[in-house]
C-alpha positions in Angstrom: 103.3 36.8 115.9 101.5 38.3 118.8 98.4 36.9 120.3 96.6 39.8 119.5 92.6 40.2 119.7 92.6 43.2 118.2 90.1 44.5 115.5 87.9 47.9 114.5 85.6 47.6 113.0 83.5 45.6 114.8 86.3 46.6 112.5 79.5 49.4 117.4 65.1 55.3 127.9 65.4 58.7 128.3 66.2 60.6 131.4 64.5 63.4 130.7 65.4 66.2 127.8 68.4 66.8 129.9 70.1 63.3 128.5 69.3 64.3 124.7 70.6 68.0 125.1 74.0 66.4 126.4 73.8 64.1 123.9 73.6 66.6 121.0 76.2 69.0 123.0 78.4 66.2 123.3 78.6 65.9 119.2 78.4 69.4 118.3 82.0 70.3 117.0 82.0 66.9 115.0 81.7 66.7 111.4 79.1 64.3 110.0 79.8 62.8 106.6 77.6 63.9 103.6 74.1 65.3 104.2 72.8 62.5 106.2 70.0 63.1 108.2 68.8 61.6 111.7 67.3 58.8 111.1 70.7 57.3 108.3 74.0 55.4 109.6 76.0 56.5 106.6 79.8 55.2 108.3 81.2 53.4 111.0 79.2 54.7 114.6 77.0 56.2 112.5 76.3 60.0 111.2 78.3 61.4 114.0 80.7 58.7 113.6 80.6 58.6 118.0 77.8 56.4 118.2 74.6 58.3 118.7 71.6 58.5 117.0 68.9 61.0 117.3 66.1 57.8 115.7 62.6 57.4 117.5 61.1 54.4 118.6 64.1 51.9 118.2 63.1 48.6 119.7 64.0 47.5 123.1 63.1 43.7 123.2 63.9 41.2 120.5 64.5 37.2 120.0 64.8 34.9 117.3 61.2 35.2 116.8 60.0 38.6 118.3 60.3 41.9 116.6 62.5 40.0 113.7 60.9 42.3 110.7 63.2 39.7 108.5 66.3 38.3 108.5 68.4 37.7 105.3 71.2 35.3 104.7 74.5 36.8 103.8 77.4 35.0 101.5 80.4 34.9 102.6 82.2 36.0 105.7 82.5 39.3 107.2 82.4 42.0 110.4 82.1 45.3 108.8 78.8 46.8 109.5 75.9 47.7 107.8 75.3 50.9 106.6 72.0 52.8 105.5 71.0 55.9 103.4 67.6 56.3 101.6 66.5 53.2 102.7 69.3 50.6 101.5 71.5 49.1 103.4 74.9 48.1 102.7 77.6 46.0 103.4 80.9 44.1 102.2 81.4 40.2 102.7 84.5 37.9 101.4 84.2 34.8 99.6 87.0 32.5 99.3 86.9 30.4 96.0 88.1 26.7 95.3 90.9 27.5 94.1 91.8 29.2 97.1 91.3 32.8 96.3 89.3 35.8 97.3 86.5 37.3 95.9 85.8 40.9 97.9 82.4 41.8 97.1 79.5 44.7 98.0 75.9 43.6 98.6 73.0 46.1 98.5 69.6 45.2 100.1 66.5 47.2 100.6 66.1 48.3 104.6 62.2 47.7 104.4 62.1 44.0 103.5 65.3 42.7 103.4 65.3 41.6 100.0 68.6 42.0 98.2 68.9 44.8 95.3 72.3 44.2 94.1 76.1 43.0 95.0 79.0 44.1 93.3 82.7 42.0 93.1 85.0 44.4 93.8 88.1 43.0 94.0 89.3 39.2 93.1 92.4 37.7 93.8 94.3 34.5 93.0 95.2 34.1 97.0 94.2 35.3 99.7 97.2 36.8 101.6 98.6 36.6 104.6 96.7 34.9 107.4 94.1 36.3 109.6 93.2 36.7 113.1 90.5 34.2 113.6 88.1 36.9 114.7 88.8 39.2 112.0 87.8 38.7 108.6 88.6 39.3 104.9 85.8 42.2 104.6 86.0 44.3 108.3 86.1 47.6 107.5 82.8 49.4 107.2 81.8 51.1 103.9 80.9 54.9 104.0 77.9 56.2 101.7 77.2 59.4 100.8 74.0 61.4 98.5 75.7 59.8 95.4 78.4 57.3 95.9 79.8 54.3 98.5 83.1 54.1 99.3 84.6 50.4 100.7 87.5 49.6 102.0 89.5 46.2 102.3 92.8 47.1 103.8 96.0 46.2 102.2 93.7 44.5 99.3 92.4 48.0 98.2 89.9 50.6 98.5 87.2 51.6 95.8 84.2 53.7 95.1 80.7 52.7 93.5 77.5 54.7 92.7 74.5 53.7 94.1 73.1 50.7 91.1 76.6 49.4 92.0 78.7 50.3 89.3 82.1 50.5 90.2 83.4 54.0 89.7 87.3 53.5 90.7 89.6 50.8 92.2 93.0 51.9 94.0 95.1 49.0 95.5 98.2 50.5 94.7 99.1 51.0 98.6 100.8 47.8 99.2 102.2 46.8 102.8 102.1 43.8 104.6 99.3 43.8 107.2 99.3 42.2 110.7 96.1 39.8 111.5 94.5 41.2 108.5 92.7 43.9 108.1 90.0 46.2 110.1 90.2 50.2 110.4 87.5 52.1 108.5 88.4 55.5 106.2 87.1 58.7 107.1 85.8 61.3 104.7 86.7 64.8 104.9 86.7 67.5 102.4 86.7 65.4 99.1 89.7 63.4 101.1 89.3 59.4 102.0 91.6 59.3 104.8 93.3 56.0 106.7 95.3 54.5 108.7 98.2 51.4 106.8 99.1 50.6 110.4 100.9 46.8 109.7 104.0 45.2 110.4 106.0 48.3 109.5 106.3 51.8 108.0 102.9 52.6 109.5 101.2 55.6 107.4 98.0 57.7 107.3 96.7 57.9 103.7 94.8 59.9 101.8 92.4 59.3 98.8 91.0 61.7 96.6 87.3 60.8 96.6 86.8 61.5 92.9 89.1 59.6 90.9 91.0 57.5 93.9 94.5 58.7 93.3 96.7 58.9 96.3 96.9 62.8 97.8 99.2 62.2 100.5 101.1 60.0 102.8 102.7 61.3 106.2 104.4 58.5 108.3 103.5 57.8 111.9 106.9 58.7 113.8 106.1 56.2 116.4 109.0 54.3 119.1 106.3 51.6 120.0 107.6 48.3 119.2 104.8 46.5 117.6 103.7 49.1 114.8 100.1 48.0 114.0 96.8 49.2 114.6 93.4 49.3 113.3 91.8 52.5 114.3 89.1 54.4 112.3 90.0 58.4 112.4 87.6 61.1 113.3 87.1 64.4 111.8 86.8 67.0 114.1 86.7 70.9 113.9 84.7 73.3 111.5 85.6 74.3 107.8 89.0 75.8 106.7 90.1 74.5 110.0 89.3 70.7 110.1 91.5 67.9 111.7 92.0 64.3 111.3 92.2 62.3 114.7 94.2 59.1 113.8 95.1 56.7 116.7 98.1 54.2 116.2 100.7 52.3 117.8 102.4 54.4 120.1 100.5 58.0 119.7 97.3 59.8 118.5 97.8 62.4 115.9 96.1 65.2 114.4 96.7 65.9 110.7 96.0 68.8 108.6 93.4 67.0 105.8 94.5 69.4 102.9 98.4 68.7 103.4 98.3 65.4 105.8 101.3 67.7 108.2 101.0 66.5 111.9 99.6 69.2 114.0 99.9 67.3 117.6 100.5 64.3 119.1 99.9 62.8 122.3 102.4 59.4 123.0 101.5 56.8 125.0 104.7 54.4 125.2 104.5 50.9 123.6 100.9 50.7 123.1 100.1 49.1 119.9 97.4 47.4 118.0 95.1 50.0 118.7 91.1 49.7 118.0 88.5 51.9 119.2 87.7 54.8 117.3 88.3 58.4 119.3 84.9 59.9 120.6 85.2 64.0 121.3 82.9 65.5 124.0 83.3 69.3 125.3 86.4 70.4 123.6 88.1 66.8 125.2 89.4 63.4 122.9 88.8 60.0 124.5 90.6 57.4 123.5 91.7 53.9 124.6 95.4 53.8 123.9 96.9 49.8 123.5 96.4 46.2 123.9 97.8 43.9 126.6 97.2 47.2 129.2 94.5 49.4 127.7 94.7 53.0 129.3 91.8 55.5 128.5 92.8 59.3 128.1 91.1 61.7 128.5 92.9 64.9 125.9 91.9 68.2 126.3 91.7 69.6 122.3 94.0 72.3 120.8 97.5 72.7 121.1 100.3 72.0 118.7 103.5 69.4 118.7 103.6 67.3 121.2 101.5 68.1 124.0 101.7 64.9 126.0 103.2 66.4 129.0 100.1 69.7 128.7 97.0 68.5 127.4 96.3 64.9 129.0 93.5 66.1 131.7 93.2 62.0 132.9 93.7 58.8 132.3 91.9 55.1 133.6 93.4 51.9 133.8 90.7 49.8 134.6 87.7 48.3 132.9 89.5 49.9 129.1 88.0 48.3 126.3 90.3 47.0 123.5 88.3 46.3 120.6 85.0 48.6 121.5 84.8 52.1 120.8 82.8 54.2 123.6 79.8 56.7 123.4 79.4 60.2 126.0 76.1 61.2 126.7 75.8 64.1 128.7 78.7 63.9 131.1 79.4 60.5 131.3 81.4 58.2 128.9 80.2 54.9 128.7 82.7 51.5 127.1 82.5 48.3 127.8 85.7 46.1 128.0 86.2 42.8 125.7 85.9 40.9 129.0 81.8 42.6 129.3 82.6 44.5 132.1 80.4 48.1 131.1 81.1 51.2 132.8 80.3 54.8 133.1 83.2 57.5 133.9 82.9 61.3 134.5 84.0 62.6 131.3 85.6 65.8 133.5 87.5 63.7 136.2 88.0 60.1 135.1 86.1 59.1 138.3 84.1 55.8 137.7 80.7 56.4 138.3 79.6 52.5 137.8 80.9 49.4 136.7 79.2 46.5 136.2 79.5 42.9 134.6 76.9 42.2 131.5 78.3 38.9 130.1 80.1 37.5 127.6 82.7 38.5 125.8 82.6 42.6 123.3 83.6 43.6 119.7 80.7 45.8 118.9 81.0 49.6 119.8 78.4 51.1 121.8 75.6 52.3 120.5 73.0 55.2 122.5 69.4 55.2 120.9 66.3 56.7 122.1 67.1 57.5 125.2 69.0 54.2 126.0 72.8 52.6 125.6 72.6 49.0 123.2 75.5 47.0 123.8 76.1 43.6 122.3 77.9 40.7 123.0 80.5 38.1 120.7 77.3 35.7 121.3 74.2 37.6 120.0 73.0 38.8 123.0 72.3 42.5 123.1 71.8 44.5 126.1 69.9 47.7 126.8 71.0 49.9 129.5 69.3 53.0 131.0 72.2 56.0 131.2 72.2 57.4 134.2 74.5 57.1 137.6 72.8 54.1 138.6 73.0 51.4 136.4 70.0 49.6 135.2 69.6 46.6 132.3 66.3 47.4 130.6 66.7 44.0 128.3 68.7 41.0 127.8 67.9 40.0 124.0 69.3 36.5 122.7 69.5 36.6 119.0 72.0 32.7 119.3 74.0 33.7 116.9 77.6 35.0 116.7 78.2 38.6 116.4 81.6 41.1 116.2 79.7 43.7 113.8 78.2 47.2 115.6 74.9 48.2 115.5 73.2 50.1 112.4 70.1 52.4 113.4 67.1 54.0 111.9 64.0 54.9 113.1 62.0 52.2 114.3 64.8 49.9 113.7 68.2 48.1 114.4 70.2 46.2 112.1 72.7 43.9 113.7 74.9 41.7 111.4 75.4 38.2 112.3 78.0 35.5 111.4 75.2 34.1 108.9 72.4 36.7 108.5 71.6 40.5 108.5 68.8 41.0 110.7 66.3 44.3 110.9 65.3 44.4 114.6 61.5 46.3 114.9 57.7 46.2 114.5 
């Protein structure tokens, strides 16, 4: 087995008007699930599944014992992150039994006081499987939630679908395949379509659901030459209707798929890079992705295009200060990441030059978040940090929560909910 570290899922002020216009620019040909509005974080990174949220007064300074609204114990273990519509929030968590078994469950609380509505078992099993990368867990994968249903996700253990008082609607873990440190990419939802990645030891795959009824639509196999086969990257949906593609990074090359018909439409390679992790962002008709563990190399992949356009449509690429685990945010004209190591950086999104990079501390699951004007990032430890965008770097706030943390941020108005090892927190006034 490797020594991998990789995993998804975790599987997160204002300079003036000119900072929000970019942002919303930035975003503009990407497709946000469902009819969330602003102030929701219905999937992984949020309603424009990049990172960004358009919510007011989110807090800038918290502690164990400042701006804590409440904090709620969670059962279990688990790194996917919370997610919110109509003021619930949501989230999976594993519990193993006695006997040495599973139990995969879905917890609903209510966002305002913490107090838990519901939880739902999902999925039981006699054993739990193969083993598990110690920072992953049993339950990474974030859930999606729409006007009328939640969707979850548990890898190679199955996927499912629930209405809202927790009922479960369908189960589907008829996709079998032996995974590789567990489990940790999210699904996407396009068109009626759940679409993933089933990127383990071998025959990696994108799959796709049918949202109604959970019966398989369509498999298309990676065609990949990279030695180590799996990945854990969350796609992204980009393009408008009737003309929509799926973005799915894995080991050795990002595709694009057709969502109706799951045919490849391009591909860019990238060698031997495997285990791959942060979910694509898409700014001003270019893809940015971090490509592989061991040697992460961010591209830079101007849009359009069909077959393989490695050699036409890569604009740049960075070696230096990539993140593995991470996913990044662009604001304006600057992408911002942070690497696992906590070295944070912004890069020109048009030339790849490196603007700043500088060291926060600690070590980085959680994807980068930009709220209110600002950039949260946090740490393995608890501590989040808020940075000012900008060409000149600038930590606004260094907040300690002491506990352990690989989940990414969830954000409403007025509010952040950050998952710990132990407890779901609500961050505000």
């Amino acid at each position: 087995m490797v020594g991998d570290r990789r995993l998804s899922g975790w599987n997160v002020c204002v300079m003036g008007a000119l900072f929000a216009v970019g942002a919303l620019l930035a975003v503009a040909v990407l497709l946000p699930v469902g009819d969330a509005s602003a102030g929701e974080w219905p999937e992984f990174r949020g309603p424009t599944a990049m990172g960004i949220s358009t919510a007011k007064d989110v807090p800038v300074r918290w502690s164990p014992t400042e701006n804590v609204v409440w904090k709620q114990a969670v059962p279990g273990a688990g790194w996917s992150s919370p997610v919110l519509r109509d003021g619930r929030i949501y989230l999976t968590t594993a519990l193993e039994t006695d006997s040495g078994g599973l139990v995969l469950k879905v917890l609903a609380l209510d966002a305002a006081k913490g107090k838990p509505l519901w939880d739902t078992v999902v999925f039981e099993l006699a054993v739990k499987g193969p083993s598990i990368h110690a920072k992953n867990s049993h339950a990474s994968p974030t859930p999606i939630v729409t006007q009328d249903r939640l969707f979850v996700h548990f890898g190679h253990h199955g996927t499912a679908a629930l209405d809202l008082k927790g009922a479960v609607v369908w189960r589907q873990n008829s996709i079998q395949y032996a995974p590789m440190h567990g489990n940790a990419g999210s699904p996407v939802l396009v068109d009626g379509l759940l679409v993933f990645g089933v990127d383990g030891e071998k025959d990696p795959r994108v799959v796709a659901l049918d949202a109604k009824d959970g019966k398989v639509r369509w498999e298309t196999p990676r065609v990949t030459t990279a030695k180590w086969k799996f990945s854990f990257s969350t796609p992204l949906v980009m393009g408008e209707a009737g003309k929509r593609q799926v973005i799915s990074a894995g080991s050795g090359a990002v595709c694009a798929y057709d969502p109706k018909t799951g045919a490849e439409l391009w591909r860019v390679r990238y060698g031997n890079g495997y285990s791959v992790v942060p979910r694509p962002v898409l700014a001003d008709g270019m893809l940015f992705l971090a490509s592989a563990y061991e040697r992460a190399v961010l591209y830079a992949i101007r849009t359009g295009g069909t077959g393989d356009v490695t050699d036409t449509h890569v604009a740049w690429t960075l070696a230096k200060g990539v993140p593995l685990v991470p996913s990044m945010v662009v604001v304006g004209d600057l992408l911002y990441c942070v690497s696992d190591g906590g070295i944070a950086s912004a890069v020109e999104t048009k030339t790849g030059t490196v603007v700043w990079s500088e060291r926060l501390g600690g070590d980085f699951s959680a994807s980068v978040v930009y709220a209110d004007g600002r950039l949260y990032f946090q740490n393995e430890s608890g501590v989040g940090f808020v940075v000012k965008p900008g060409r000149t770097f600038e930590v606004l706030a260094k907040n300690d929560l002491g506990e352990r943390t690989l989940a990414s941020y969830a954000v409403d108005d007025g509010a952040l909910f950050i998952r710990t090892a132990g407890h779901l927190y609500r961050i505000g006034k």
